[in-house]
Backbone bond lengths (Angstrom), bond angles and torsions (degrees), N, CA, C in turn:
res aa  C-N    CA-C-N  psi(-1)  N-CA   C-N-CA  omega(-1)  CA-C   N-CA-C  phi
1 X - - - 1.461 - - 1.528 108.82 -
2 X 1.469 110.39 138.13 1.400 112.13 -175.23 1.860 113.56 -74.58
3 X 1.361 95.50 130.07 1.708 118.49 -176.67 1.271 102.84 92.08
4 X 1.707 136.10 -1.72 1.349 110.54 -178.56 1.549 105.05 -99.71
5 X 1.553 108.26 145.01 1.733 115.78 -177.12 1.602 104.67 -87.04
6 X 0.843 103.16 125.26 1.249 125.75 154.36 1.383 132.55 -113.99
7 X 1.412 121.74 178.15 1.562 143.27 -165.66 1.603 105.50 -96.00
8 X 1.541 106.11 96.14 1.421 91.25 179.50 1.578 119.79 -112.22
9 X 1.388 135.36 115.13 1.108 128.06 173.80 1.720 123.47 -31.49
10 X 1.702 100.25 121.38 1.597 103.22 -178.73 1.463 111.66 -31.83
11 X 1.442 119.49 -58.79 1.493 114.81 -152.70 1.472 116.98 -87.76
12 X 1.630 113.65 7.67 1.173 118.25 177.07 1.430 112.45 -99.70
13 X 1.565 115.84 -6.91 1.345 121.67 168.28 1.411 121.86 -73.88
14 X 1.435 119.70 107.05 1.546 127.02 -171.38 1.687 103.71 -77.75
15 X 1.380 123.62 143.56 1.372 102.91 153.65 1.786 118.71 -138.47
16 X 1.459 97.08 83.89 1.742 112.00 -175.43 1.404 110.07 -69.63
17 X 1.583 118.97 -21.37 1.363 122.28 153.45 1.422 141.66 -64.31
18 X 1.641 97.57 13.70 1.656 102.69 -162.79 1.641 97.18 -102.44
19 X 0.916 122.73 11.67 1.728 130.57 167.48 1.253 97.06 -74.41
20 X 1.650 141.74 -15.07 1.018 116.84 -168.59 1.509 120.81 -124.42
21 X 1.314 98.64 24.28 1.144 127.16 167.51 1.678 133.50 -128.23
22 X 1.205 114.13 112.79 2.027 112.61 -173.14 1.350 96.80 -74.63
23 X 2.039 91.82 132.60 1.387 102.44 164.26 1.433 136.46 -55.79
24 X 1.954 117.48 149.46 1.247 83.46 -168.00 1.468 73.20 -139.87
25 X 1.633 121.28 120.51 1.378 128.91 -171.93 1.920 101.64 -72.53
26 X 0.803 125.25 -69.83 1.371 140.82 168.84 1.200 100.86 -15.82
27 X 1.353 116.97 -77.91 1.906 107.70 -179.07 1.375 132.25 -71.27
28 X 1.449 103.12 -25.95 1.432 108.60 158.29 1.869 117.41 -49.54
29 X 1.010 95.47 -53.65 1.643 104.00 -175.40 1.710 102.93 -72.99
30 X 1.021 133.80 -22.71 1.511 140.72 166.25 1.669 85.59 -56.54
31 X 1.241 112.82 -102.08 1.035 155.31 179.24 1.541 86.45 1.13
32 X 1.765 126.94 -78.07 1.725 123.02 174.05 1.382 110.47 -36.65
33 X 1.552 116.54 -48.74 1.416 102.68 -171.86 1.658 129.25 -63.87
34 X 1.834 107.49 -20.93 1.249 117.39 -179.66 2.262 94.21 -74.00
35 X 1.024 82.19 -35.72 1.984 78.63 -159.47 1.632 97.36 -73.17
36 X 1.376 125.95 -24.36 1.435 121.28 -165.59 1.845 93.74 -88.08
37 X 1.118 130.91 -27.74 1.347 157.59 158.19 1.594 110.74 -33.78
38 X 1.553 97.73 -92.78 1.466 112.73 -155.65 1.961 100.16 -106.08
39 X 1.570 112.43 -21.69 1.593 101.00 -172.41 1.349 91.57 109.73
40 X 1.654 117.23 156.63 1.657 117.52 141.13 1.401 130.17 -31.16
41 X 0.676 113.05 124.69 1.697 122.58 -172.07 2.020 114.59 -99.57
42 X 1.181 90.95 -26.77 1.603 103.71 176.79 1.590 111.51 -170.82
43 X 1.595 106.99 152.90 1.724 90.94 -145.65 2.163 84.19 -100.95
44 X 1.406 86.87 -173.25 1.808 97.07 -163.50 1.404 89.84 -75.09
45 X 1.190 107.02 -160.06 1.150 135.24 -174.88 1.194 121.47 -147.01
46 X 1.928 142.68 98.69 1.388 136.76 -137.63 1.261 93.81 -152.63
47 X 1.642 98.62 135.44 1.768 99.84 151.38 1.213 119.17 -126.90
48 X 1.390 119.02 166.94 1.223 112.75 -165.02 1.659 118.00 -91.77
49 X 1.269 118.39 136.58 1.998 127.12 -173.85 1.287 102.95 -134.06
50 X 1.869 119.96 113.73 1.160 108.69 -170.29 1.609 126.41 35.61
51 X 1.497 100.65 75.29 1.679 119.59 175.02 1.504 97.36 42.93
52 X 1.491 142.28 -1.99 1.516 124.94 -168.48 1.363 94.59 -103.65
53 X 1.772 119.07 146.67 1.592 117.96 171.97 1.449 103.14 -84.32
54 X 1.482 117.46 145.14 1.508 112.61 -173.62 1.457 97.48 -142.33
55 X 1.264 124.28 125.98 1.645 148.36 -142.41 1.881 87.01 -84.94
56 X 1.309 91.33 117.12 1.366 92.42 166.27 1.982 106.81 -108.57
57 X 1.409 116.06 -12.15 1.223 109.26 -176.74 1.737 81.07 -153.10
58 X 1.689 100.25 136.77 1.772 119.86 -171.93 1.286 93.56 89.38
59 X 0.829 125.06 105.36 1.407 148.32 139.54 1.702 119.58 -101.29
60 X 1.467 116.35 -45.30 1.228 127.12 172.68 1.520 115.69 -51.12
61 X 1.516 119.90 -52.12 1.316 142.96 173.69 1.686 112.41 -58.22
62 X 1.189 104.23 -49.67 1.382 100.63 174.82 1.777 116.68 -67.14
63 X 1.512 104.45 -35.74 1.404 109.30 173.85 1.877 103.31 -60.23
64 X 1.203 98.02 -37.59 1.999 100.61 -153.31 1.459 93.47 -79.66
65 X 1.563 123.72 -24.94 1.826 125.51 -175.20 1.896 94.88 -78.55
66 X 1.438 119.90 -6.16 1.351 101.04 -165.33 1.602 113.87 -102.45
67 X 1.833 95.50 -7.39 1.498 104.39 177.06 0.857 100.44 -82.91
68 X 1.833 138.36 -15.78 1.595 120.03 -163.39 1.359 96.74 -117.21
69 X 1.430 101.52 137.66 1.317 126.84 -178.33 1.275 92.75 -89.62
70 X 1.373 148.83 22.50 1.487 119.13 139.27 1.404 115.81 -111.90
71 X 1.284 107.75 -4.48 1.728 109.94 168.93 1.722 114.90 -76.80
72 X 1.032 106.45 115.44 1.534 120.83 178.56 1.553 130.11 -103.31
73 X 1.449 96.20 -16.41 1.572 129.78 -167.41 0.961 98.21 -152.52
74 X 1.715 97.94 163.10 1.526 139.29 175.39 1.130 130.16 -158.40
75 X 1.410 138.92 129.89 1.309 153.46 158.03 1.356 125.34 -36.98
76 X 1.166 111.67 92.07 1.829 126.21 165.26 1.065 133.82 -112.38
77 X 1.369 116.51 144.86 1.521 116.90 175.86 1.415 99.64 -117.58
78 X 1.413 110.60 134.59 1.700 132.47 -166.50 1.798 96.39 -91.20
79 X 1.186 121.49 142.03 1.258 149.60 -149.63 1.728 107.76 -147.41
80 X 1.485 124.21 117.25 1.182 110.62 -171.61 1.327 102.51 -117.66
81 X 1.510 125.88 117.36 1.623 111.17 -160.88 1.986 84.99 -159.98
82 X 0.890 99.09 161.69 1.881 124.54 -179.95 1.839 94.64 -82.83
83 X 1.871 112.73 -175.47 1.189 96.52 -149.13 2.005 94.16 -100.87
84 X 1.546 115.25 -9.06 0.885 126.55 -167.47 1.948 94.50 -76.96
85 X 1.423 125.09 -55.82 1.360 131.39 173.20 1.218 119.10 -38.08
86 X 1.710 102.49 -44.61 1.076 103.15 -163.50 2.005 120.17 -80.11
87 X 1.628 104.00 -10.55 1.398 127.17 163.67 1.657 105.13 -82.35
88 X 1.289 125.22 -23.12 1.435 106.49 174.81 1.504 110.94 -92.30
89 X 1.720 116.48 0.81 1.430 114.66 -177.68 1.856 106.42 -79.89
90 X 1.508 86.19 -33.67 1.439 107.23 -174.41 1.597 102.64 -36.87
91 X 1.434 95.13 -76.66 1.493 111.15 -179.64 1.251 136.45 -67.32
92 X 1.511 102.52 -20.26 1.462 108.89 150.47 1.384 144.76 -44.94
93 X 1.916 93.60 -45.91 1.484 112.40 -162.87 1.850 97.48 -89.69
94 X 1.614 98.85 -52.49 1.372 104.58 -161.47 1.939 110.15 -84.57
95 X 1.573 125.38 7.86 1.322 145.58 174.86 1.616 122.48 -97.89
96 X 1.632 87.99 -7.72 1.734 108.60 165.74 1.396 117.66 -46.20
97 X 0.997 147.76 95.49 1.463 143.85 167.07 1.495 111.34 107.42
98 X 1.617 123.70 -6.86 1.295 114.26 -177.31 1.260 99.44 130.58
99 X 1.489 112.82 -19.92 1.738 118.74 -150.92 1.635 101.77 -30.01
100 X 1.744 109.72 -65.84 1.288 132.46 -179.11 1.424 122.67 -50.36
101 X 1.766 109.76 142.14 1.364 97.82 174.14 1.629 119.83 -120.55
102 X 0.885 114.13 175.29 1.747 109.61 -162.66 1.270 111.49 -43.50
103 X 1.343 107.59 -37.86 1.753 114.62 -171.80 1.225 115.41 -78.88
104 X 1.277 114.34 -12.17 1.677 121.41 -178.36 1.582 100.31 -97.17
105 X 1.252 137.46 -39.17 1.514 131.16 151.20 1.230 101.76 -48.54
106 X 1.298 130.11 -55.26 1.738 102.01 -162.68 1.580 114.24 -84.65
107 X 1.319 100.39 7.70 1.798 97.04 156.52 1.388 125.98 -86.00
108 X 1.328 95.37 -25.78 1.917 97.54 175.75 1.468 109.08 -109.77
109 X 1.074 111.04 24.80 1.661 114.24 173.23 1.934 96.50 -126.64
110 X 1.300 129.53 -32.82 1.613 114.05 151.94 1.570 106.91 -67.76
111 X 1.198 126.80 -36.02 1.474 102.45 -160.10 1.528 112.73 -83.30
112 X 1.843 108.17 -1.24 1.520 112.90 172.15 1.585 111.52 -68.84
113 X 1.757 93.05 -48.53 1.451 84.94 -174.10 1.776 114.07 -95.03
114 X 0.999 133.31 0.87 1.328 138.16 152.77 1.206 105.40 -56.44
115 X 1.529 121.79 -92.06 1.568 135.92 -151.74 1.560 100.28 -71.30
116 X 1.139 109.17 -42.22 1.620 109.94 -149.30 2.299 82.32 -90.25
117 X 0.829 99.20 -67.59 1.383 78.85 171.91 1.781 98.39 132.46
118 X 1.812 107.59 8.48 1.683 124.33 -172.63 1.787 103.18 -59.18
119 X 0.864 129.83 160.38 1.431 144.13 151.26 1.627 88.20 -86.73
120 X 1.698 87.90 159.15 1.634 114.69 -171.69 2.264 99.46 -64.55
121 X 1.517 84.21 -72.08 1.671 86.27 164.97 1.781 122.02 -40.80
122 X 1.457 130.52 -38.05 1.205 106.71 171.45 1.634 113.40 -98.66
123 X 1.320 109.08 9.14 1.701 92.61 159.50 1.641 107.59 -80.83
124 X 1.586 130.05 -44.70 1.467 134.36 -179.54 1.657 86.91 -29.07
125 X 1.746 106.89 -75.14 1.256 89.58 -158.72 1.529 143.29 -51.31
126 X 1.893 90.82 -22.03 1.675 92.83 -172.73 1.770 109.21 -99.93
127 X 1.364 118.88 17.20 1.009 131.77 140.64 1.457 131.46 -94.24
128 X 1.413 131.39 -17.57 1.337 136.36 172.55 1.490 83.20 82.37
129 X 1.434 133.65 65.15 1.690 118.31 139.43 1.117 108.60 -124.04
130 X 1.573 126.64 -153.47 1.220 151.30 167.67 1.210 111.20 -83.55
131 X 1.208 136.90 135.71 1.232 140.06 157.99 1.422 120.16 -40.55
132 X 1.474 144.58 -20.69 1.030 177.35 -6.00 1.820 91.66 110.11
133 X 1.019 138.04 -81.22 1.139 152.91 -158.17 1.240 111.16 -75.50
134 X 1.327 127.31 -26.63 1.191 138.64 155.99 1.477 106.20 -65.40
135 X 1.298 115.47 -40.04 1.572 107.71 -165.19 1.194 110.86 -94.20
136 X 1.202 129.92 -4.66 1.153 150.93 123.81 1.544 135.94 2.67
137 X 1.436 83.97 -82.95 1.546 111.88 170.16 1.214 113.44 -66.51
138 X 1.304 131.05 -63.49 1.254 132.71 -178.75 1.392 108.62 -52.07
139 X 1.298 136.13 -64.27 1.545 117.31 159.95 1.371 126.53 -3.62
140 X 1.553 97.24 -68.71 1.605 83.46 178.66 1.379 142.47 -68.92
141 X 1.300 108.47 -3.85 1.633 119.69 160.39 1.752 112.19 -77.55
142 X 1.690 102.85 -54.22 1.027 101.75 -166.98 1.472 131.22 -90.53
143 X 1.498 106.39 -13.20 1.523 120.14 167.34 1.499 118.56 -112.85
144 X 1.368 100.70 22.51 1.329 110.89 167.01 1.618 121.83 -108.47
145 X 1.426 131.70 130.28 1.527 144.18 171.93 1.666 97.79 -39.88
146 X 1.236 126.80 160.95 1.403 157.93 157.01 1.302 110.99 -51.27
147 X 1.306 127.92 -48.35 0.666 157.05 -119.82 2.049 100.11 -124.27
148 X 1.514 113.18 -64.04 1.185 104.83 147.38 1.437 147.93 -42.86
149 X 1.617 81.60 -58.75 1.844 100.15 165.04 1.319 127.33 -29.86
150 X 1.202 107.23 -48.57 1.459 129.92 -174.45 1.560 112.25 -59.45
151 X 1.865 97.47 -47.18 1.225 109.39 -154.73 2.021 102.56 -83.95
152 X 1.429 115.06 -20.60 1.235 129.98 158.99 1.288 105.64 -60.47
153 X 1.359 136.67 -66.03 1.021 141.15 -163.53 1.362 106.77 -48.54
154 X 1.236 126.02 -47.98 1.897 126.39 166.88 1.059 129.01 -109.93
155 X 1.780 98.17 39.00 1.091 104.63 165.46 1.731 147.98 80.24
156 X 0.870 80.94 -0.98 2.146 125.37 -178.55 1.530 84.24 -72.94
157 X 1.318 137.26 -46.43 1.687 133.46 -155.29 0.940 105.02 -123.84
158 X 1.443 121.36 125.41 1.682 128.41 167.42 1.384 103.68 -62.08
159 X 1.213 127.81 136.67 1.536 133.77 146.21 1.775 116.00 -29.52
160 X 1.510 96.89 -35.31 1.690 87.35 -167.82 2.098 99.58 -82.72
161 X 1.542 106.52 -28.49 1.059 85.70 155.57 2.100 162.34 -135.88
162 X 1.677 60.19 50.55 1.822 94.08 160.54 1.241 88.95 -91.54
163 X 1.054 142.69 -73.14 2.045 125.28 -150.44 1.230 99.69 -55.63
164 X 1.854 133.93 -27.30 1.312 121.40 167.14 1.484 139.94 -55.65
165 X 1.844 93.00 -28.81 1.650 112.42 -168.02 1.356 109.84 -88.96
166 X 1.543 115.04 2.04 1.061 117.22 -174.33 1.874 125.90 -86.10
167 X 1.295 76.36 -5.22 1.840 94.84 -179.18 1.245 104.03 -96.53
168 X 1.052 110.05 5.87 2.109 104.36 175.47 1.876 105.96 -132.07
169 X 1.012 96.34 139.30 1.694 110.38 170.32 1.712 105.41 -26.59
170 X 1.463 88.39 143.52 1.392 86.66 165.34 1.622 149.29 -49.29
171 X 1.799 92.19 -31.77 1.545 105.56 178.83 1.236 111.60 -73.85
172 X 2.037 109.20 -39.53 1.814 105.73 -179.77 1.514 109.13 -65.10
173 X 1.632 116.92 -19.37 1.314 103.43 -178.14 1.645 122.04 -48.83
174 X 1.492 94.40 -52.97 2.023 105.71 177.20 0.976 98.24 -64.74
175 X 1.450 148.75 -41.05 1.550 134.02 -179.71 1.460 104.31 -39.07
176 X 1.677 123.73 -69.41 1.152 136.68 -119.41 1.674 82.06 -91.23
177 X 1.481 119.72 -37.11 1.199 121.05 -167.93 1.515 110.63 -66.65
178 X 1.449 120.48 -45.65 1.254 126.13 156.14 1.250 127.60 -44.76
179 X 1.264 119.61 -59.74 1.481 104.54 154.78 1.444 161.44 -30.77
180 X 1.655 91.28 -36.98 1.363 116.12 -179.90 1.984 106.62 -95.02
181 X 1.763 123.09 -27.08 0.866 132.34 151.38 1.506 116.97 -45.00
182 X 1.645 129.08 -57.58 1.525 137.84 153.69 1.234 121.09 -30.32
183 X 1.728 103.91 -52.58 1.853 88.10 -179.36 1.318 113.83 -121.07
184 X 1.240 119.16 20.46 1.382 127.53 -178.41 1.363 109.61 52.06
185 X 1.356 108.45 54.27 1.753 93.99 151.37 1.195 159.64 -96.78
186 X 1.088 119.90 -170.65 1.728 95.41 -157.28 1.834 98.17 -99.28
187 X 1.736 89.22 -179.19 1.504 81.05 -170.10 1.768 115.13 -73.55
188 X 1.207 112.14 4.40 1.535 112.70 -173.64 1.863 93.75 -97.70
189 X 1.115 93.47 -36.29 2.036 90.08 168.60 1.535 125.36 -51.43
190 X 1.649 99.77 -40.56 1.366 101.11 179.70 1.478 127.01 -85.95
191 X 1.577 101.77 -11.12 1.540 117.76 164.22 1.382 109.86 -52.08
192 X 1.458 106.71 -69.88 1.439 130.82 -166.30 2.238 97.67 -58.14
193 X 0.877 106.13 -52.71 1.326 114.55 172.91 1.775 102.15 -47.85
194 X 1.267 110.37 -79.94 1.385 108.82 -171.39 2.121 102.41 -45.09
195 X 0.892 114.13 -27.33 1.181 108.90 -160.23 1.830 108.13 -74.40
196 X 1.730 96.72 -36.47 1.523 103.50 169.60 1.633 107.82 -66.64
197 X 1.147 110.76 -40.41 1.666 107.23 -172.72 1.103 108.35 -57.67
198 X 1.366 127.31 -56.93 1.606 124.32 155.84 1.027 150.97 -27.54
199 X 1.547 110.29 -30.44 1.300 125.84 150.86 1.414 133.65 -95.92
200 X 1.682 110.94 26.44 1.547 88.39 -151.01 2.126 70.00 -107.73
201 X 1.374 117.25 168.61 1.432 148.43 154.91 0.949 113.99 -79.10
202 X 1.606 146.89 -26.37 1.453 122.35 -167.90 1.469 97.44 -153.93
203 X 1.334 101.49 155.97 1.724 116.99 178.70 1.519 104.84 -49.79
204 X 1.416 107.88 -29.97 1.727 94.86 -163.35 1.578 106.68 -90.64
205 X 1.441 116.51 3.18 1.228 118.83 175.39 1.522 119.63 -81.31
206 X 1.273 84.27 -41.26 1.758 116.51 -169.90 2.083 94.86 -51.77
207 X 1.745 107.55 -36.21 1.354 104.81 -118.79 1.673 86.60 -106.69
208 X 1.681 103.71 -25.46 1.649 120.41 156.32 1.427 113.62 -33.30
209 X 2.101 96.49 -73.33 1.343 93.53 176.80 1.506 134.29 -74.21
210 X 0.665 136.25 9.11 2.038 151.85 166.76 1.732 90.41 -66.45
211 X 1.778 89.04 -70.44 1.680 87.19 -164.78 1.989 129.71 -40.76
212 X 1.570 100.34 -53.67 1.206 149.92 179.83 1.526 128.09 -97.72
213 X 1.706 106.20 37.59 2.007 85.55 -157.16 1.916 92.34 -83.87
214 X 0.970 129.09 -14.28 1.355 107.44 170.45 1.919 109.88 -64.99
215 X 0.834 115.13 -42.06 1.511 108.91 176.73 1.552 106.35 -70.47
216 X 1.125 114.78 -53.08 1.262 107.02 -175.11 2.140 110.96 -51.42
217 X 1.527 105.55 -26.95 1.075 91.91 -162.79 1.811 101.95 -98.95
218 X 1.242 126.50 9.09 1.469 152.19 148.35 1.632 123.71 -41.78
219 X 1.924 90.91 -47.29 1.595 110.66 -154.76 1.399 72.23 -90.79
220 X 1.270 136.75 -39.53 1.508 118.25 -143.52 2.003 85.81 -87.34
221 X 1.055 116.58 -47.82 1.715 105.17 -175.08 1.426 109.68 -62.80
222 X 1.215 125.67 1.55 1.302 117.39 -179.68 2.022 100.30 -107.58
223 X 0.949 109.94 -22.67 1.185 114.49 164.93 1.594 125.53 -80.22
224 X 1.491 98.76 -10.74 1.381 97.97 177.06 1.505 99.66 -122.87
225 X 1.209 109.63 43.45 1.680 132.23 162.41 1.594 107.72 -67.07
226 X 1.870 125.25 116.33 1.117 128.73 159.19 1.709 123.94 -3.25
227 X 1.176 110.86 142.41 1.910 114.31 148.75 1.305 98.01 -89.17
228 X 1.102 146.21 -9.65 1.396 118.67 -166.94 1.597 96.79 -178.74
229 X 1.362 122.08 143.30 1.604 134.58 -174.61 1.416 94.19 -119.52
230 X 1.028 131.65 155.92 1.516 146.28 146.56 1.552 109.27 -78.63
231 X 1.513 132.40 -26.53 1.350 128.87 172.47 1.517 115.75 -70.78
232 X 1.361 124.59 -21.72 1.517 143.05 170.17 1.184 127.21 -65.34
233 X 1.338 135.76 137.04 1.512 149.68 145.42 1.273 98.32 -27.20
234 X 1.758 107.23 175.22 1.455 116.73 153.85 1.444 128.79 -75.93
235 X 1.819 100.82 -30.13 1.376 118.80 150.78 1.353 120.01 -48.91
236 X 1.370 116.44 -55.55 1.524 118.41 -167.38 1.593 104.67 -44.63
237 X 1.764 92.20 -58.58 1.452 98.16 -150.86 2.072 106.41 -72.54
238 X 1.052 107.67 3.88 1.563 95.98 -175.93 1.407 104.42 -107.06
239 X 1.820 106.33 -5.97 1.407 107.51 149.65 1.352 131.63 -55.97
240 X 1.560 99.60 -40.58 1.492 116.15 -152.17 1.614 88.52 -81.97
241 X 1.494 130.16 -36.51 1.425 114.43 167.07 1.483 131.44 -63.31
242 X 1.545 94.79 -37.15 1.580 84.38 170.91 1.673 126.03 -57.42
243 X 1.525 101.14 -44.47 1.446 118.80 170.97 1.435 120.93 -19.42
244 X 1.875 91.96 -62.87 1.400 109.83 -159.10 1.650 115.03 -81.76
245 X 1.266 109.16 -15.81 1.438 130.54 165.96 1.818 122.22 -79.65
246 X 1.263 101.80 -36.52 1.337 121.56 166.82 1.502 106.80 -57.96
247 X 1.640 125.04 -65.62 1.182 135.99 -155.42 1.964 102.49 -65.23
248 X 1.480 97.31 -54.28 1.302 118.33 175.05 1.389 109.04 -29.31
249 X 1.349 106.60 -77.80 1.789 109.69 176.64 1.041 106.38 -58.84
250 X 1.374 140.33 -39.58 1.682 129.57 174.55 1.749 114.43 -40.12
251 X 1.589 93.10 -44.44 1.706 106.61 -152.95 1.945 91.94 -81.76
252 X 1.498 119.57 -17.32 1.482 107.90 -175.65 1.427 113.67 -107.10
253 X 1.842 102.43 -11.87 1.649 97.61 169.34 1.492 106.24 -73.65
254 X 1.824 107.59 -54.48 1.801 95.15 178.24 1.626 114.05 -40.11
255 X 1.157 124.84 -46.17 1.041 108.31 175.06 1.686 149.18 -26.18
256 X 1.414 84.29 -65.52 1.477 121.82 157.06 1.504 136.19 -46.66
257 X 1.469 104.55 -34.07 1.388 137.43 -171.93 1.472 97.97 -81.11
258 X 1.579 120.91 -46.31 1.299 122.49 -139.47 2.007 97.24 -116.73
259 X 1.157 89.94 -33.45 1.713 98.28 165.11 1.536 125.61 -76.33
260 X 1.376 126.97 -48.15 1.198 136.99 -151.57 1.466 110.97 -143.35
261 X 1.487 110.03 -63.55 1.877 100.96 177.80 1.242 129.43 11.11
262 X 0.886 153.70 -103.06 1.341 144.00 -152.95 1.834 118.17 -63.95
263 X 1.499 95.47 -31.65 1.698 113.37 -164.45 1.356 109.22 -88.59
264 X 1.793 87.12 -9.86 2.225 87.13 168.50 1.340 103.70 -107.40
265 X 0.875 144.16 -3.21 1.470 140.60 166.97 1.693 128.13 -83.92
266 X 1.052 89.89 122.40 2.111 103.99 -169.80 1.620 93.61 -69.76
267 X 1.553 126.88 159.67 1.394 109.38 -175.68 1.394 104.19 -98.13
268 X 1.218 131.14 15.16 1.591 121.28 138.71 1.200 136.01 -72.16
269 X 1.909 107.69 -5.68 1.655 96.61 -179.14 1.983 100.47 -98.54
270 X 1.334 106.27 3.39 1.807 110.21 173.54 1.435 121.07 -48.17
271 X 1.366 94.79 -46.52 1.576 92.96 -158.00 1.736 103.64 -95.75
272 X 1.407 99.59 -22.58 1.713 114.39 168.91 1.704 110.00 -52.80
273 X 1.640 120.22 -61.86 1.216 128.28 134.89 1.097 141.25 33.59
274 X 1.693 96.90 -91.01 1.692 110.74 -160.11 1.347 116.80 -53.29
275 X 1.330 102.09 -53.57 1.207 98.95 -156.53 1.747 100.15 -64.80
276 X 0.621 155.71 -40.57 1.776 163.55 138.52 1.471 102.88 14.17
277 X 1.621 102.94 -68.25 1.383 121.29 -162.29 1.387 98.81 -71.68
278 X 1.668 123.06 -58.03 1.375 128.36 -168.56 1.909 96.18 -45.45
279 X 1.406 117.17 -50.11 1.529 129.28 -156.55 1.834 94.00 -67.49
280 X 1.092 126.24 -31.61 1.577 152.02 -169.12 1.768 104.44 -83.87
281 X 0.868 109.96 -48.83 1.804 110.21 150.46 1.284 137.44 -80.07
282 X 1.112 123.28 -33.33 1.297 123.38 148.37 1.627 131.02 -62.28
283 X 1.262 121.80 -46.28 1.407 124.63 140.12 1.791 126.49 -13.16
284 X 1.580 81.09 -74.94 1.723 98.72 -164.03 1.675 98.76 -63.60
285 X 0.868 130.24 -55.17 1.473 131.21 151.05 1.472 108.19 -26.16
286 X 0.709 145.55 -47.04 1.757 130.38 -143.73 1.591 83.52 -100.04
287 X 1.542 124.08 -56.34 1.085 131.46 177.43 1.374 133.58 -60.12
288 X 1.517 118.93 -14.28 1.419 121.91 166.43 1.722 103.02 -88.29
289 X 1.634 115.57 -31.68 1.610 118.29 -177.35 1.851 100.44 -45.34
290 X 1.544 101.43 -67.78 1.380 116.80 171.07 1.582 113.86 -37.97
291 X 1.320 127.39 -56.93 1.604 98.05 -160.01 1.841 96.56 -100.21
292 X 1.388 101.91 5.91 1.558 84.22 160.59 1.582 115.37 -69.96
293 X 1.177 110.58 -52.22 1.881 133.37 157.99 2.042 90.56 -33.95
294 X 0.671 135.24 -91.04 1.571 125.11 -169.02 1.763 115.02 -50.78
295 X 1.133 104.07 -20.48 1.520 107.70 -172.19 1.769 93.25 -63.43
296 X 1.454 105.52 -60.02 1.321 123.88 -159.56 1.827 105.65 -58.94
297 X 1.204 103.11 -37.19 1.510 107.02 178.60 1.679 99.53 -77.73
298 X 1.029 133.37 -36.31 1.810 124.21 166.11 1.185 111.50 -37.64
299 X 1.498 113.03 -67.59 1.818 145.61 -169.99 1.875 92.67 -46.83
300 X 1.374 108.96 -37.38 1.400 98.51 -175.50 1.209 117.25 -78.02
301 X 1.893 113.45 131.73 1.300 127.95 -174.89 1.581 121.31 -61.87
């Protein structure tokens, strides 16, 4: 009868719902020591699939009753619900306090609308989220690499940035992840990173920032330097444009220089050129001598 607990033999408890939950050795083994200890403390939660009860809440318990050879049984209360309910009980019961982690929602939020056959909008509802949050989740299964997945799955990948990697191809995903593994960046680095990769046009842009994404992501805030401050003069601020126009072309010739230069140029545009480049070193020189000379007079108290 539905809601009454009963005594259910260990080995008759199925659990085909345990795909939707990552193992967690540590609490499981907690978990035996409280039950070999004190007893069940509160009974499972089961519905019935082909006459078998199948744990929609205790999973831990059922793991911790299977190390002890004197637990034979367990305490359940039977639950009568369809197969879509019975994935929002999941997450209902066991998403209490945080329990759940992103990747374990986005297994029972694809397998609603995969298996069960839900639209994104009526899983929100029969979970109580946002439509947003649903779409969310599913991303990270489905606009996420193999390769990430994995690396979320144990924990190697923050959630906040898998929902980032999800806006770039699969292959830039392992790039970007590697990268940020190399220099340890943070999760606002890999935002800003994914955000250049997203915008960039060409392999050799892409391939700057991989190498370099702290510089790369330097050149880009200095390029996205104000026209105009309210803390500034009239002087200041027609500094602050030249600056930001100055830096700009600085930050897309290095580019250019260090990616491509020589291998884009036909050997009639060389000698057309030089003198440009020669005038472009001598310059940049005269002009870094100078605002090192102004830096130092700022620095002074």
């Amino acid at each position: 009868m539905e809601g009454e607990i009963r005594s259910v033999a260990l080995e008759a408890i199925g659990e085909r719902y345990r795909r939707y939950r990552l193992p967690d050795a540590a609490a499981e083994a907690a978990m035996a020591g409280s039950l070999g200890r004190y007893g069940q403390l509160s009974p499972l939660a089961v519905c019935l699939r082909e006459e078998r009860p199948e744990v929609l809440d205790g999973f831990k318990r059922v793991a911790a009753g299977r190390m002890l050879p004197a637990v034979t049984s367990l305490q359940a209360r039977l639950v009568v619900v369809d197969e879509p309910t019975a994935k929002a009980i999941i997450l209902g019961l066991n998403g209490i306090g945080g329990r759940m982690k992103e990747l374990e929602e986005a297994w029972i939020v694809q397998a609603l609308v995969r298996e069960d056959g839900l639209s994104q909008l009526q899983v929100a509802e029969l979970l109580q989220r946002h439509k947003s949050w649903v779409c969310r989740r599913l991303a990270l299964l489905e606009r996420l690499s193999e390769e990430c997945r994995e690396d979320l799955r144990l924990g190697l990948l923050s959630p906040t940035m898998a929902r980032q990697l999800t806006r770039l191809p699969a292959g830039n995903q392992i790039e970007v992840v590697a990268a940020a593994q190399r220099e340890h960046l943070t999760a606002a680095e890999v935002h800003g990173v994914v955000d250049l990769v997203v915008a960039c046009s060409s392999r050799p842009e892409v391939e700057f920032i991989l190498h370099e994404p702290r510089r790369a992501l330097r050149q880009a805030q200095i390029e996205g330097l104000p026209s105009w401050d309210p803390r500034l003069s009239a002087a200041g601020n027609r500094v602050l444009r030249q600056l930001g126009g100055l830096l700009s072309g600085l930050g897309r010739m290095e580019n250019w220089l260090r990616h491509r230069g020589r291998a884009d140029l036909a050997p009639c545009d060389r000698s057309v050129l030089l003198p440009g480049f020669q005038r472009l070193t001598r310059d940049a020189r005269t002009v870094a001598e100078l605002t090192e000379d102004l830096l130092t007079e700022i620095d002074l108290p």
